[in-house]
Short mmCIF file of the C-alpha atoms (twelve columns), coordinates in Angstrom:
data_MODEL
# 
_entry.id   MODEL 
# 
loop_
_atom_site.group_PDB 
_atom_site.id 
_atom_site.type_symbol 
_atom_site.label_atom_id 
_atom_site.label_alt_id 
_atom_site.label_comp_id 
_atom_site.label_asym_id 
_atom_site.label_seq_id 
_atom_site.Cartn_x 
_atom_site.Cartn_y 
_atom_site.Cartn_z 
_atom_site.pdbx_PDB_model_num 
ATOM 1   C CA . UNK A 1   0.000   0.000   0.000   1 
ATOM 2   C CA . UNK A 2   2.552   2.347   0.518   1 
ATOM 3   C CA . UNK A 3   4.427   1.827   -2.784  1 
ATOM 4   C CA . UNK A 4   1.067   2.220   -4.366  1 
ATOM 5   C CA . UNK A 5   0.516   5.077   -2.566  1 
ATOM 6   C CA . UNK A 6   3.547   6.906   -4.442  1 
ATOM 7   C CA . UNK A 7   2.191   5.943   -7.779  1 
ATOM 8   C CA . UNK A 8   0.970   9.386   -9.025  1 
ATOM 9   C CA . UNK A 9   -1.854  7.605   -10.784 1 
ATOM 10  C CA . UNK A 10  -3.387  6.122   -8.044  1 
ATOM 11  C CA . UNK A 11  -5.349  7.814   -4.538  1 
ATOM 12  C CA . UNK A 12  -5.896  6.273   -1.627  1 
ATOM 13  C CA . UNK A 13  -8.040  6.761   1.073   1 
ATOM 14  C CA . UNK A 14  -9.010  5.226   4.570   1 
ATOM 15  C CA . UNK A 15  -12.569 5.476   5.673   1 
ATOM 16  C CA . UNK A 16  -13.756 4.099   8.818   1 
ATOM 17  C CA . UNK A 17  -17.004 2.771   9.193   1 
ATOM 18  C CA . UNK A 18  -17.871 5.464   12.316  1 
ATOM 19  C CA . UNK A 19  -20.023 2.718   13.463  1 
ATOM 20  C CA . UNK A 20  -22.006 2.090   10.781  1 
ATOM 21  C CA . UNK A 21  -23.210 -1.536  9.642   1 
ATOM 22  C CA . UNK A 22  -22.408 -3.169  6.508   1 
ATOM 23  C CA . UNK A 23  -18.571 -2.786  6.729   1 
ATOM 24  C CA . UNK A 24  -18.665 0.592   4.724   1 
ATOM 25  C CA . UNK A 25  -18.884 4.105   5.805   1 
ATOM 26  C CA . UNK A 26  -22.008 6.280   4.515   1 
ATOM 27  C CA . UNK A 27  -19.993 8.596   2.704   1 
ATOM 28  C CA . UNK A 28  -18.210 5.774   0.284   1 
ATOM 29  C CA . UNK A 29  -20.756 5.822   -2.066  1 
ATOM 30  C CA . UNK A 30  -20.645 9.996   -2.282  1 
ATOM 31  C CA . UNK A 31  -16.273 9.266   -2.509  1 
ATOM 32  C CA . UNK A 32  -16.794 6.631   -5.716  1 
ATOM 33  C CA . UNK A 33  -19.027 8.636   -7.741  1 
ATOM 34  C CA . UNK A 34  -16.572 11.898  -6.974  1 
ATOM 35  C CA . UNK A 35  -13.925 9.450   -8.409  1 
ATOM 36  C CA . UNK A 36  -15.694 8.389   -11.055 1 
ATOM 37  C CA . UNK A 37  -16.533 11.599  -12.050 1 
ATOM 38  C CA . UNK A 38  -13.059 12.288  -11.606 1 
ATOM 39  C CA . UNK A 39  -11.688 10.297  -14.557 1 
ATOM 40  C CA . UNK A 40  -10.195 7.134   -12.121 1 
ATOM 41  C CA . UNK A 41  -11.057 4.448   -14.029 1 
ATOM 42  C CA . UNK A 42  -10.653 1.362   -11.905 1 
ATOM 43  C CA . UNK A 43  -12.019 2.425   -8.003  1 
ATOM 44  C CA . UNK A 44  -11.602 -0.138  -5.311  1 
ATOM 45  C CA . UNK A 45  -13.676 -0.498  -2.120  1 
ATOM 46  C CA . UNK A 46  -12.184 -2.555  0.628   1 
ATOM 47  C CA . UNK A 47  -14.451 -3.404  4.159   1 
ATOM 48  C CA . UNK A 48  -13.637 -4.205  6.999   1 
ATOM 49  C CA . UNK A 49  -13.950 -7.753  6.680   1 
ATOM 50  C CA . UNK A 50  -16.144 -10.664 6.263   1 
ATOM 51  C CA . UNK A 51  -19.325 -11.102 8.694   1 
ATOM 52  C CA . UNK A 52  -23.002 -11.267 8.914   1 
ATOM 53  C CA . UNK A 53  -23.059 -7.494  8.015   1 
ATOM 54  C CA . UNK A 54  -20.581 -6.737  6.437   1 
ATOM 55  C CA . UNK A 55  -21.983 -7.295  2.739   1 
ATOM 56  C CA . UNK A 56  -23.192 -3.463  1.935   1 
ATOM 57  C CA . UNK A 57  -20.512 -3.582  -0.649  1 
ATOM 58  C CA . UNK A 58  -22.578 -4.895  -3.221  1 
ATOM 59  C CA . UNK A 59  -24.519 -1.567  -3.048  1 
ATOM 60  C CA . UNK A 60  -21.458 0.248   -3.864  1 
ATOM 61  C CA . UNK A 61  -19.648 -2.035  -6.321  1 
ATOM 62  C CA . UNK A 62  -20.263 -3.263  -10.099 1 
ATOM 63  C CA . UNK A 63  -18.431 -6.302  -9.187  1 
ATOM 64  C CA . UNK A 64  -17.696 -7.784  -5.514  1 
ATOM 65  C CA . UNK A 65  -14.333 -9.794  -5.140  1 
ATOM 66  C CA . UNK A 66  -14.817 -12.287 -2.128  1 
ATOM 67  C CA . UNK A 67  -11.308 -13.293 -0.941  1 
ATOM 68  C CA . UNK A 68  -11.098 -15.841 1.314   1 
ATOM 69  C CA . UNK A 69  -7.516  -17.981 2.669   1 
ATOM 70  C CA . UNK A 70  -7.211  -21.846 3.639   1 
ATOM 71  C CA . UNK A 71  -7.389  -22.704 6.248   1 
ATOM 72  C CA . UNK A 72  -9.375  -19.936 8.329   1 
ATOM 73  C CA . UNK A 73  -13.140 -21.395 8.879   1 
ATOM 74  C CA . UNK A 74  -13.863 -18.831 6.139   1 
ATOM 75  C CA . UNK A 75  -15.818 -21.436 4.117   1 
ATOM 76  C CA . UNK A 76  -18.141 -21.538 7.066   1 
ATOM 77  C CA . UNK A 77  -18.202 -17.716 7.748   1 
ATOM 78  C CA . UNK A 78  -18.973 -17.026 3.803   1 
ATOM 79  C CA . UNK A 79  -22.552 -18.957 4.552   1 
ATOM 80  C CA . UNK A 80  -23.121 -16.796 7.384   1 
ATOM 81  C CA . UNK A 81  -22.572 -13.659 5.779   1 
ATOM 82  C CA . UNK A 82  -24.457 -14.702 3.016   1 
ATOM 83  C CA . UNK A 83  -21.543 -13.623 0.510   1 
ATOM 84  C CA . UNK A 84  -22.328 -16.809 -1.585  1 
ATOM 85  C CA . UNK A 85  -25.009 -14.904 -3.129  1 
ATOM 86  C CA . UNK A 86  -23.307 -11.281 -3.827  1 
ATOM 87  C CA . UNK A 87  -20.242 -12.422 -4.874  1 
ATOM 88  C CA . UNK A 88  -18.941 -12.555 -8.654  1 
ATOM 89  C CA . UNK A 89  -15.307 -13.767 -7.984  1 
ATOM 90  C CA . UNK A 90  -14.142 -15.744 -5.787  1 
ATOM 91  C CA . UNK A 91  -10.245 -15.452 -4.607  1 
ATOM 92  C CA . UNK A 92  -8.450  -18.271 -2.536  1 
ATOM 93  C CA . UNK A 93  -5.686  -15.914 -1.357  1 
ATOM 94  C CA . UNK A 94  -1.983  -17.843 0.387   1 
ATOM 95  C CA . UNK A 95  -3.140  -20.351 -2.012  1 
ATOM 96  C CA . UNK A 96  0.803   -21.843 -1.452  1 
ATOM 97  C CA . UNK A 97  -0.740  -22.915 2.499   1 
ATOM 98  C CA . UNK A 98  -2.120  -26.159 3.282   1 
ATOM 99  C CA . UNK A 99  -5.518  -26.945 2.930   1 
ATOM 100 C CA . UNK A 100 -5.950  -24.912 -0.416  1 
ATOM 101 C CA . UNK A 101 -7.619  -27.846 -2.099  1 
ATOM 102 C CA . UNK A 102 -9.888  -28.233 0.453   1 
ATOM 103 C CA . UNK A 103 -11.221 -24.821 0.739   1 
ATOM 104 C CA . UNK A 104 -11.461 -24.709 -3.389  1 
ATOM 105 C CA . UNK A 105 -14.028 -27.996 -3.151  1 
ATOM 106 C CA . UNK A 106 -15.655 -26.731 -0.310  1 
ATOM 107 C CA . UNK A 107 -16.434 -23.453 -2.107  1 
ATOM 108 C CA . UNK A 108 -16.980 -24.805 -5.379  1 
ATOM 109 C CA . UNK A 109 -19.788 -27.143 -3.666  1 
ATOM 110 C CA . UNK A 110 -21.559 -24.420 -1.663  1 
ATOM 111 C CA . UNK A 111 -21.199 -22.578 -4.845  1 
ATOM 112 C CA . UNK A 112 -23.462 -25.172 -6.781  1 
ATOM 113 C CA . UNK A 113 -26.367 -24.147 -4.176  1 
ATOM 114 C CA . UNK A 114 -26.248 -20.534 -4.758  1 
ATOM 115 C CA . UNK A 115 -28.726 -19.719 -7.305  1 
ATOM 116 C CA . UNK A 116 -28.195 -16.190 -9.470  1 
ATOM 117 C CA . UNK A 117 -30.657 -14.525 -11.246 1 
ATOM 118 C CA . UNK A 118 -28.352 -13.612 -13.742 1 
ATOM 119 C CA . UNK A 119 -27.460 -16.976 -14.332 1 
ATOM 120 C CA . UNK A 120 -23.406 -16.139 -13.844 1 
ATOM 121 C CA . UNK A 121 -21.324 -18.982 -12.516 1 
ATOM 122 C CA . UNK A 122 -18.446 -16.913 -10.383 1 
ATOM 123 C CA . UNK A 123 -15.076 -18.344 -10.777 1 
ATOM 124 C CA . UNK A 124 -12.728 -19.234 -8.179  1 
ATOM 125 C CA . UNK A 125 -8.966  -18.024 -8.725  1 
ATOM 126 C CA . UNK A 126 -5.769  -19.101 -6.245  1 
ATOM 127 C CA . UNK A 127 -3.278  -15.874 -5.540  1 
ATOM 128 C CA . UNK A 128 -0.396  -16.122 -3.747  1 
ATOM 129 C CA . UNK A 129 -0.713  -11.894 -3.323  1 
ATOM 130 C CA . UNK A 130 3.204   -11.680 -1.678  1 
ATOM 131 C CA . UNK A 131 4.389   -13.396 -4.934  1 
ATOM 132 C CA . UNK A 132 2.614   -11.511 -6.940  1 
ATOM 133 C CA . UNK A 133 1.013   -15.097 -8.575  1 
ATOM 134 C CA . UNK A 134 -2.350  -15.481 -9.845  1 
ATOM 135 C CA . UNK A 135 -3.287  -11.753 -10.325 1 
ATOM 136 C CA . UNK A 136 -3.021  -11.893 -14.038 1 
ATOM 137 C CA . UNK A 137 -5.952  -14.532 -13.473 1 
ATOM 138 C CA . UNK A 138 -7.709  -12.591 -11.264 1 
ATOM 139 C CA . UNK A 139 -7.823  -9.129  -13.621 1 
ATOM 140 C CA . UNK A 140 -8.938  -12.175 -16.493 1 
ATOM 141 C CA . UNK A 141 -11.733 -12.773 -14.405 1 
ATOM 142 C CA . UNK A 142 -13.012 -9.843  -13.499 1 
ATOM 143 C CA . UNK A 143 -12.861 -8.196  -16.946 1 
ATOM 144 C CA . UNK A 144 -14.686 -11.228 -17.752 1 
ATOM 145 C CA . UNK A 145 -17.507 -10.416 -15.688 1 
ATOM 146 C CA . UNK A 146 -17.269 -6.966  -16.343 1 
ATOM 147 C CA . UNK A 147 -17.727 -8.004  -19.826 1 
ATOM 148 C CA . UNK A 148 -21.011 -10.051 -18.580 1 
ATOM 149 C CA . UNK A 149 -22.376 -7.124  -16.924 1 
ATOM 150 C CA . UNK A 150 -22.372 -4.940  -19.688 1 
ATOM 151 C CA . UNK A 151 -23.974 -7.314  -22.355 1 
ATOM 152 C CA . UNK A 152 -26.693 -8.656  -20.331 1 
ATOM 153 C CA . UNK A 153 -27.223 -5.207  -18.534 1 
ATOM 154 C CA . UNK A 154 -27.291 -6.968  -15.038 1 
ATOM 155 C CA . UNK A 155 -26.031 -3.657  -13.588 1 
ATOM 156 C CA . UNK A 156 -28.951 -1.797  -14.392 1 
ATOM 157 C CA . UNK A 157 -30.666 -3.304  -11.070 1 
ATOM 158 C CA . UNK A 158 -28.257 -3.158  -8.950  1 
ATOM 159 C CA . UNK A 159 -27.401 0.381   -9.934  1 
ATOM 160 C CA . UNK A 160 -31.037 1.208   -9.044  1 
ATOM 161 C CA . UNK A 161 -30.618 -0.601  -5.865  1 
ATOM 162 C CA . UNK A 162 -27.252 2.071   -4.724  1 
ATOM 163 C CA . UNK A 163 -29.948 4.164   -5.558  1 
ATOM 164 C CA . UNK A 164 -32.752 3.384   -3.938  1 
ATOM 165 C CA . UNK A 165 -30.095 2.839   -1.118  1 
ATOM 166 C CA . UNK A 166 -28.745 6.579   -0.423  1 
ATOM 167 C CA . UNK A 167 -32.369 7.857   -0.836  1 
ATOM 168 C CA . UNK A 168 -33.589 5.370   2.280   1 
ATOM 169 C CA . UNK A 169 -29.915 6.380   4.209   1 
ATOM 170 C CA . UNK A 170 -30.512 10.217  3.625   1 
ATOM 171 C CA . UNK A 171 -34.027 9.832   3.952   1 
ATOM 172 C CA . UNK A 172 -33.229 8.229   7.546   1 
ATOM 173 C CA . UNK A 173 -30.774 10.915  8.476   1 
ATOM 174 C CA . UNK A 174 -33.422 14.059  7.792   1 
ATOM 175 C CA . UNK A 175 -36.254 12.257  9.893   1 
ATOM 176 C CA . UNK A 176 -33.772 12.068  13.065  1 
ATOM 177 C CA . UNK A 177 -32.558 15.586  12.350  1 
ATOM 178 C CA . UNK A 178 -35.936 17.232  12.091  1 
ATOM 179 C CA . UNK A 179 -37.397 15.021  15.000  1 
ATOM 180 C CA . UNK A 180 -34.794 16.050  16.965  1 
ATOM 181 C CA . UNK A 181 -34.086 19.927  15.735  1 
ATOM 182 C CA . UNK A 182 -36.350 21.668  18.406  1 
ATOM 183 C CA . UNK A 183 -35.037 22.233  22.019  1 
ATOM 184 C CA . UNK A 184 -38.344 20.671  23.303  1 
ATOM 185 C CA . UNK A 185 -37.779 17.351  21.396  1 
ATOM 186 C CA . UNK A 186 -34.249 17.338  23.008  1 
ATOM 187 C CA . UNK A 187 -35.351 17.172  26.367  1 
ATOM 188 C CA . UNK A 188 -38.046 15.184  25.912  1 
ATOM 189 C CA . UNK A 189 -35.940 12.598  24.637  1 
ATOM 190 C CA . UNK A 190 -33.629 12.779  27.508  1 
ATOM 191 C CA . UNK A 191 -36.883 12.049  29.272  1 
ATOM 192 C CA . UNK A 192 -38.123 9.216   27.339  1 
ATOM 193 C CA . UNK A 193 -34.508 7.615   27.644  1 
ATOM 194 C CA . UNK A 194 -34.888 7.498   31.224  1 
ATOM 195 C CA . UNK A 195 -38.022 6.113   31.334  1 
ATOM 196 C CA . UNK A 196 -37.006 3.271   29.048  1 
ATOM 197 C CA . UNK A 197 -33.615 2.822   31.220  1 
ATOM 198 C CA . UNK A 198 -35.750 2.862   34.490  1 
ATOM 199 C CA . UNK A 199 -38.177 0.172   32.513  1 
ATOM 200 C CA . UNK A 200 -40.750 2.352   32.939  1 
ATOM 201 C CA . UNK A 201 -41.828 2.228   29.369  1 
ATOM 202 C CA . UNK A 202 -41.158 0.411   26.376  1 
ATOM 203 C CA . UNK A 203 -38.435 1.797   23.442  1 
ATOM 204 C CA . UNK A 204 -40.998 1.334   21.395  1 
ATOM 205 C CA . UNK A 205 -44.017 3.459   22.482  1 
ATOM 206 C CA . UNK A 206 -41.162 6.114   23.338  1 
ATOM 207 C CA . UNK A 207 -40.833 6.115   19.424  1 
ATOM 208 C CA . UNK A 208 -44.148 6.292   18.918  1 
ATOM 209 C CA . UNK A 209 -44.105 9.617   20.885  1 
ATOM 210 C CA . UNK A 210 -41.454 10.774  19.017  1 
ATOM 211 C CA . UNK A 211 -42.750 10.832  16.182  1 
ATOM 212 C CA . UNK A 212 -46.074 12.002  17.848  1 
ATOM 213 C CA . UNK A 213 -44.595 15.563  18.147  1 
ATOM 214 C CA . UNK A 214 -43.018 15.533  14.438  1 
ATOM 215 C CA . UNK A 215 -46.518 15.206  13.560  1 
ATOM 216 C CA . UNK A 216 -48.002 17.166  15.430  1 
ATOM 217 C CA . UNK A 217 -46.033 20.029  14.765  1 
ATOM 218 C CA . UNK A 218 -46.563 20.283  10.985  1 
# 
């Protein structure tokens, strides 16, 4: 990363996730499309890792690159994220450790149960990253899909989905704000967090009252 990050041609940023689910940070989708508009013309995300959230990606992305190393129980973790089903390539990273083969047949059958709507079988490639072996296959197979995507316009949906994605996320953060922009509202949701920490109400009804006042005051 730090070589890269001397290459004149290339930008790179960290973004922490603040807290947010999914393994992204709200405002990656806002730093892509500056990029893209930009003139970069290969943009990669990177998350925080693999688990049960952390697959927001695929909002973000036109293709997602699952890597996964031998070895690591990350056969088992892939079902529970439910990656099997957003990703279109499939990397078996350290592919020089023990237990390579294994992991490849374990993917390739839970693979087989995965069923795409866009009918795309994703491939599984072995790197060896430090070595710098297999990433001619890997930049094969992703051009490949890229290729896919464009002919059978499989992007199209998913494109509407980042879409339909920031309007919900903004959407969320301009309810909280205007609930919570009047001095009143402040306190009395000081209030209603007491009650609820004291058990004398329910989170739930204290929402409900919430949003009682945002209504009532339009």
């Amino acid at each position: 990363m730090q070589t890269l990050g001397l290459d004149s041609g290339v930008f790179i940023r960290s973004m922490a996730t603040r807290g947010n689910l999914g393994g992204l940070a709200r405002s990656t989708v806002d730093a892509v499309s500056i990029l893209d508009a930009g003139g970069y013309g290969k943009i990669i995300i990177e998350t925080v890792g693999v688990g049960q959230d952390e697959v927001e990606v695929v909002k973000a992305a036109d293709i997602s690159v699952v890597v996964l190393v031998p070895g690591m129980g990350d056969d088992i973790q892939a079902i529970k994220a439910g990656i099997m089903e957003i990703g279109d390539v499939f990397v078996i990273n350290k592919a020089d450790r023990d237990g390579v083969l294994t992991t490849e047949k374990e993917l390739e059958a839970l693979l087989s149960l995965a069923a795409r709507d866009d009918s795309w079988e994703p491939p599984i490639v072995k790197t060896v990253a430090t070595e710098s072996k297999g990433i001619q296959e890997l930049a094969a197979a992703i051009e490949k899909y890229r290729t896919f995507h464009l002919q059978t316009k499989s992007g199209d949906g998913r494109r509407r989905a980042i879409a339909r994605w920031r309007i919900l996320e903004l959407l969320r953060e301009r309810l909280v704000a205007q609930t919570l922009e009047s001095d009143s509202a402040s306190a009395k949701l000081d209030r209603l967090a007491g009650e609820v920490a004291s058990r004398q109400r329910d989170p739930y009804s204290a929402v409900e009252e919430l949003m009682g006042t945002v209504a009532g005051g339009q």
